[in-house]
C-alpha positions in Angstrom: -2.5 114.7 123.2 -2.0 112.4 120.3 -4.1 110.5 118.3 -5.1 107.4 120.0 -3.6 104.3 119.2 -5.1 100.5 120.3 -1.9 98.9 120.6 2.0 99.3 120.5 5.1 97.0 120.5 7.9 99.1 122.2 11.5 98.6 122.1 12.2 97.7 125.2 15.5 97.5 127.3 14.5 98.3 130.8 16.5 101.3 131.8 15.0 104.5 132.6 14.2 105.6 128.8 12.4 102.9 127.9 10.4 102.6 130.9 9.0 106.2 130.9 7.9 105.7 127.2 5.7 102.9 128.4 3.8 105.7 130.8 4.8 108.0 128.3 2.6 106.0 125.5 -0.1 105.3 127.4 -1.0 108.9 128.5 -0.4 110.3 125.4 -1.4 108.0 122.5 -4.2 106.2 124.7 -2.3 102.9 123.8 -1.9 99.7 125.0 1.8 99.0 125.4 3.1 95.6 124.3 7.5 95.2 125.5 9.7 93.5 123.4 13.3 92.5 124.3 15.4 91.2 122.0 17.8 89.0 123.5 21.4 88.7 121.2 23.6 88.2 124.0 22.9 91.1 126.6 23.7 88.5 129.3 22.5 89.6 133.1 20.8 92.6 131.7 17.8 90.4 130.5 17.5 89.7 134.0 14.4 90.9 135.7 12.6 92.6 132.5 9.5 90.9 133.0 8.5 92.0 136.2 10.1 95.4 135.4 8.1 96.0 132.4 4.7 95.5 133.5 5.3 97.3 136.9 6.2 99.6 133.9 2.9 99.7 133.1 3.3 97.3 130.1 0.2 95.1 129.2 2.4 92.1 128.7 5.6 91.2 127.4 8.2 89.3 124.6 11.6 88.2 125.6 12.8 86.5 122.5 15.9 84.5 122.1 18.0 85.7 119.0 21.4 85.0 119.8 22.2 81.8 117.3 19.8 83.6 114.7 22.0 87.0 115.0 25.3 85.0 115.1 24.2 82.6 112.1 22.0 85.2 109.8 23.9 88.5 110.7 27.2 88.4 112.2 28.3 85.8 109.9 27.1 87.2 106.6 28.5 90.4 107.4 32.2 88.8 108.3 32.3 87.2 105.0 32.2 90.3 103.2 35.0 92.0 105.4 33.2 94.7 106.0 34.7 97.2 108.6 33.1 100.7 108.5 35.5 103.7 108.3 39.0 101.6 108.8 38.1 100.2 112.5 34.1 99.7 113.6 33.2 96.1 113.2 29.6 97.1 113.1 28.5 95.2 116.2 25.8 97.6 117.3 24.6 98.7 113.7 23.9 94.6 112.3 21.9 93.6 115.6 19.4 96.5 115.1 17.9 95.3 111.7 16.9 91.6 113.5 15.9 93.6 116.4 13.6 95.5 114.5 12.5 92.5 111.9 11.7 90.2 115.6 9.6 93.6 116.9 7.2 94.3 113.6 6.9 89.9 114.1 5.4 90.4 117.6 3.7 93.8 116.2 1.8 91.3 114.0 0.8 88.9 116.7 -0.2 90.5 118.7 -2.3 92.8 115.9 -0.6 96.4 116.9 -1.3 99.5 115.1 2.5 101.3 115.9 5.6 100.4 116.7 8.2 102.4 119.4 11.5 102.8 120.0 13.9 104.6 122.5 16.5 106.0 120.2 17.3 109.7 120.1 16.7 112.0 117.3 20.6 112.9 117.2 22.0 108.9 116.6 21.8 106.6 113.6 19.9 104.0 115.6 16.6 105.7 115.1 17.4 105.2 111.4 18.3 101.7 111.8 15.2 100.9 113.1 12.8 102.8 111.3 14.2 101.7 107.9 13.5 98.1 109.0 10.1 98.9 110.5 9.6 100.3 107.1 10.8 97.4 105.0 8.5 95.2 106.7 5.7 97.1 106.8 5.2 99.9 104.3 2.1 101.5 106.3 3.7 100.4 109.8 2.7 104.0 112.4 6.3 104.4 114.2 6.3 106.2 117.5 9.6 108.3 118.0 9.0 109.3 121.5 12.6 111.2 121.3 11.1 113.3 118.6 7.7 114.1 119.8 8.3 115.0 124.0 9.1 118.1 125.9 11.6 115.9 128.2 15.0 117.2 127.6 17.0 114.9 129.3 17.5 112.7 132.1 16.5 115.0 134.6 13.1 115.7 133.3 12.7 111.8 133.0 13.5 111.4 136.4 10.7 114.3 137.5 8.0 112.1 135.1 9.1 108.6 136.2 8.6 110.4 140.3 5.4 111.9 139.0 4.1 108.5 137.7 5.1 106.1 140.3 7.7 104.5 137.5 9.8 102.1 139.5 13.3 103.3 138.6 16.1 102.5 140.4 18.2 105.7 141.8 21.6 104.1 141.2 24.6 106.2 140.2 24.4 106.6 136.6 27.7 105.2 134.3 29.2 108.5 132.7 28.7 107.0 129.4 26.0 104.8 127.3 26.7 101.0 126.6 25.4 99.3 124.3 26.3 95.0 124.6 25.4 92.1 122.5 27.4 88.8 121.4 29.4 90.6 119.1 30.4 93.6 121.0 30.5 96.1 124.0 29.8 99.7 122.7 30.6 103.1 124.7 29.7 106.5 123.7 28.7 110.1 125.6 29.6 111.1 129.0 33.3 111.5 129.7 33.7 110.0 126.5 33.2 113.4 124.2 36.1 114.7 124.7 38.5 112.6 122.0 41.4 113.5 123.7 40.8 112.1 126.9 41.7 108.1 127.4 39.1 105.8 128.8 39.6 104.7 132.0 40.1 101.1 132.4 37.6 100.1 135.0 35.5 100.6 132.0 36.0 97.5 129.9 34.0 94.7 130.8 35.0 91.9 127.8 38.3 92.4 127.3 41.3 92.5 130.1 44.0 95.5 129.5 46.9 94.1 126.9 49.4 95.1 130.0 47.4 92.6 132.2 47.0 89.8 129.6 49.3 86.4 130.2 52.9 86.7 129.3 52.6 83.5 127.8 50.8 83.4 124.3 47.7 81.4 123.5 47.7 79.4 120.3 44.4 78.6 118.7 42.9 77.1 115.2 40.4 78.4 113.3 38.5 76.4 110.5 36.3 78.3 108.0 33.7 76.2 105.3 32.7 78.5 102.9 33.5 81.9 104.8 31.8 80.8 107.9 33.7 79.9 110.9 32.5 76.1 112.1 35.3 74.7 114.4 37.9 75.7 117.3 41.0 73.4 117.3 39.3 70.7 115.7 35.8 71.1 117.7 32.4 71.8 116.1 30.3 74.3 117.6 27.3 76.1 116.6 27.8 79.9 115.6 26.3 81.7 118.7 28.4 79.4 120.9 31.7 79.8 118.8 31.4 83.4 118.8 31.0 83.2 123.0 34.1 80.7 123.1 35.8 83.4 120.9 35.0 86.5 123.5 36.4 84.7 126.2 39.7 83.5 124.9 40.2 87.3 123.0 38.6 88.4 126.5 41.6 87.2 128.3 44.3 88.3 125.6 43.0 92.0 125.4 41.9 91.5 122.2 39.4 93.5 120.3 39.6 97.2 121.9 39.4 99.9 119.6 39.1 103.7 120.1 37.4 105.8 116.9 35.8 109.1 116.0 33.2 107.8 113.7 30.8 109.6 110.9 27.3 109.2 112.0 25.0 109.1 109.5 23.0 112.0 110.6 26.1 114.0 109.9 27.9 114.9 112.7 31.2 112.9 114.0 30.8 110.5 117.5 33.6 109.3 119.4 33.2 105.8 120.1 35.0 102.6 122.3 34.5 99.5 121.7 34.9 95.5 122.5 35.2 92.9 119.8 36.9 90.3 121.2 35.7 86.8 119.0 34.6 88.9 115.5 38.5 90.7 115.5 39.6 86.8 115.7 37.1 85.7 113.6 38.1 88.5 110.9 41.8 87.9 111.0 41.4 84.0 110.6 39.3 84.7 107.3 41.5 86.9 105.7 44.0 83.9 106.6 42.6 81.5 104.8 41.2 84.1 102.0 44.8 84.5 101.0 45.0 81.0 100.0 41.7 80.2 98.2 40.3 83.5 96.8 41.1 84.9 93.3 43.3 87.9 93.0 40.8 89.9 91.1 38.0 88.3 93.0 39.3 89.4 95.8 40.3 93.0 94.9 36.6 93.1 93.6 35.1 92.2 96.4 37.6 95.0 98.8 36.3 97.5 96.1 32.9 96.8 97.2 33.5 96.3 101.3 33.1 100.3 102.4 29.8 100.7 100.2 28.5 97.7 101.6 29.6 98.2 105.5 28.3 102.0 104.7 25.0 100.5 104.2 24.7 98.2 107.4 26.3 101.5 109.6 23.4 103.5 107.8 20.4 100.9 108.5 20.3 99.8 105.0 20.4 95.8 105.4 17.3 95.0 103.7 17.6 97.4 101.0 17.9 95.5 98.1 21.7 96.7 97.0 22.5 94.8 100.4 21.2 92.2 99.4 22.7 92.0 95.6 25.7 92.4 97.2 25.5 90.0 99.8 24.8 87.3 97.0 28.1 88.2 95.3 30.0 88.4 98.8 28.4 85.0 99.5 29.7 83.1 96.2 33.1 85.2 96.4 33.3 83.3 99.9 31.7 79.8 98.6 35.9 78.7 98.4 37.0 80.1 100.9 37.5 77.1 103.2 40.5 76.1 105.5 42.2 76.7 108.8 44.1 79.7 110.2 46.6 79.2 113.0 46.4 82.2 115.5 48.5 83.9 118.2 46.4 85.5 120.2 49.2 87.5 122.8 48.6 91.0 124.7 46.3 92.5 122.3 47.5 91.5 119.0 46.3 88.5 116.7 48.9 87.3 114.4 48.6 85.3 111.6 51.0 81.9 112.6 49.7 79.6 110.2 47.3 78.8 107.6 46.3 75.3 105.0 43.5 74.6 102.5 42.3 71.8 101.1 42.2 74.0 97.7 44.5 76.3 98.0 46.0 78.3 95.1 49.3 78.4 96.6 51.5 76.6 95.4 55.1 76.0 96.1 55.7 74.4 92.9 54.3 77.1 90.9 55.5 79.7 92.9 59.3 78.5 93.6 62.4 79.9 91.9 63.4 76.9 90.5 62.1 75.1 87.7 58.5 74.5 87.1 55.9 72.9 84.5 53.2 75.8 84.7 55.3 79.1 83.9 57.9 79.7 81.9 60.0 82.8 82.7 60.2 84.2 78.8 56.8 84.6 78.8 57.1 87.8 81.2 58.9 89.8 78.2 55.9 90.1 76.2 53.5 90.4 79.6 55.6 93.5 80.6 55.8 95.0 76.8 52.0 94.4 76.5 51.4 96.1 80.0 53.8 99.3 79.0 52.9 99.7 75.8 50.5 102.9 77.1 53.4 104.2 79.4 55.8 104.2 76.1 53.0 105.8 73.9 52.7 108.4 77.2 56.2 109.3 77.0 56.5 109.8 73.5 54.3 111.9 73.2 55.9 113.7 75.8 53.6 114.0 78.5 55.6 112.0 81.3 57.4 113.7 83.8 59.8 111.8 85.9 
């Protein structure tokens, strides 16, 4: 038995993990158990949690609407900085668990609990994820790894506890693989997954339609950015959550979005991972659009110098760590002109780049034309190209240059 705890604020997602660590907490720790559900765009799998979770055995219940704040506060911030971890992974599943965990230690304090839960195993990065948060709120916070602390090995033995406890559970044929779904994406790992070499099957994908099965015609969108952040569709305003959604379904429909990765977990061991990112791989490619016409060179370079250490830190659970956050108020002002419009063919799969205008745009065709011009003067690149090989003619007298 454990020590015994007055109240906790689980995690909670209403499949068969979760809902054995309700039981799970109450017989071991003596606790109270408090569910919190974090809705950022699960869609029908919100469905039913209440009545689920106390039969559960929870004490009571928060479902808590996070979408626009995850879009606005998370998703958004994190596209500025062009941050894609290892090459591919937009991040979707790693920035939604730090404002998971911020809105559970929130209820934790209403609601005056001594520990927080979670279901994440002691093998994957979310565990990390959410414990760092916890931690950053709430230096003295008790976390509860249930993961880490049972006998259960798997999803047999939670089946035998939920039987042995009268846990509702529903005997439905279990998907050979995890998911993991918000606004931004559609994660799948485990099961018939593991084995790299072996394709998903396509019955899988639930956002996005096969590139083969897309329309044969192309659609044609506009995407215009004010200060990094996306704010209108073809000339229409909409609010971030709702842009992103409008996003999903168009890239939805184009096959846009589907990538296939080995990934390095934090832990230390590789994952192989498939994902859906239908909106945020529009909403990336648009950016870099317009970035092209209104960021600095070295600006620019700076801030791609910077992009793995800083999508390293939101893959690891590190988003209130304060180097996030220096770096976010660099990304931020690096992105302060980057405002304009980015004309996108969205066809079987691929986004390409068809288009692009700023109202302050550094390009220039009068600057940058062959003919004559009233801001460069063509001489001038002699003593720019002695000046630059100056160290390359030193090098090679001194006979260290091996061509």
């Amino acid at each position: 038995m454990g020590n015994s705890v007055k109240r906790t604020v689980l995690a909670y997602s209403g499949g068969l993990d979760t809902s054995v660590i309700i039981q799970w907490l109450k017989e071991t720790y003596s606790s109270e158990v408090v569910a919190f559900v974090a809705d950022v765009g699960q869609g029908t799998e919100i469905k039913g949690l209440k009545e689920k979770a106390m039969k559960s055995g929870a004490k009571e219940i928060y479902i808590v609407d996070l979408k626009e704040e995850f879009v606005k506060d998370f998703v958004f911030p994190m596209l500025r900085a062009g941050a894609v971890y290892e090459g591919s992974y937009m991040l979707g599943t790693s920035i939604a668990r730090p404002l998971i965990a911020k809105a559970q230690m929130e209820i934790a304090r209403k609601v005056k609990a001594d520990s927080v839960s979670h279901g994440a195993t002691g093998k994957g990065n979310d565990q990390i994820r959410f414990e760092l948060t916890y931690y950053a709120m709430d230096p003295h916070i008790n976390v509860i790894a249930p993961w880490r602390e049972w006998d259960l090995k798997g999803r047999s033995d939670l089946l035998r506890y939920a039987k042995k406890h009268n846990i509702d559970v529903p005997v439905t044929k279990k998907k050979p693989y995890s998911m993991d779904r918000n606004l931004f994406h559609l994660s799948f790992e485990g099961g018939i997954l593991e084995d790299p070499w072996k394709a998903p099957k396509e019955d899988m994908f639930v956002m996005t339609l096969s590139p083969e099965k897309a329309p044969n015609r192309p659609t044609y969108i506009e995407v215009e950015y004010l200060a990094g952040d996306p704010v209108k569709i073809n000339g229409k305003s909409m609010p971030p959550a709702a842009l992103l959604e409008h996003l999903n379904k168009v890239g939805g429909k184009n096959g846009i979005g589907r990538i296939d990765i080995v990934e390095s977990r934090y832990v230390g061991m590789k994952s192989r991972g498939v994902y859906e990112t239908p909106g945020g791989t529009i909403l990336h490619i648009g950016r870099q659009a317009v970035e092209s016409l209104t960021m600095d060179r070295d600006l620019m370079h700076l801030r791609d110098g910077l992009m793995p250490r800083y999508a390293e830190l939101i893959y690891n659970g590190y988003w209130y760590a304060p180097e996030r956050r220096a770096m976010q108020a660099f990304i931020d002002e690096s992105a302060s002109a980057v405002t304009g419009t980015a004309r996108l063919k969205l066809y079987k799969g691929n986004v390409t780049i068809v288009g692009r205008k700023a109202p302050t745009s550094l390009y220039r065709p009068d600057f940058a034309t062959f003919e004559q011009d009233a801001v460069y003067d063509q001489k001038d690149a002699n003593g720019f190209i002695k000046v630059n090989a100056l160290r390359l003619k030193i090098d090679a007298m001194l006979g260290k240059s091996k061509l």
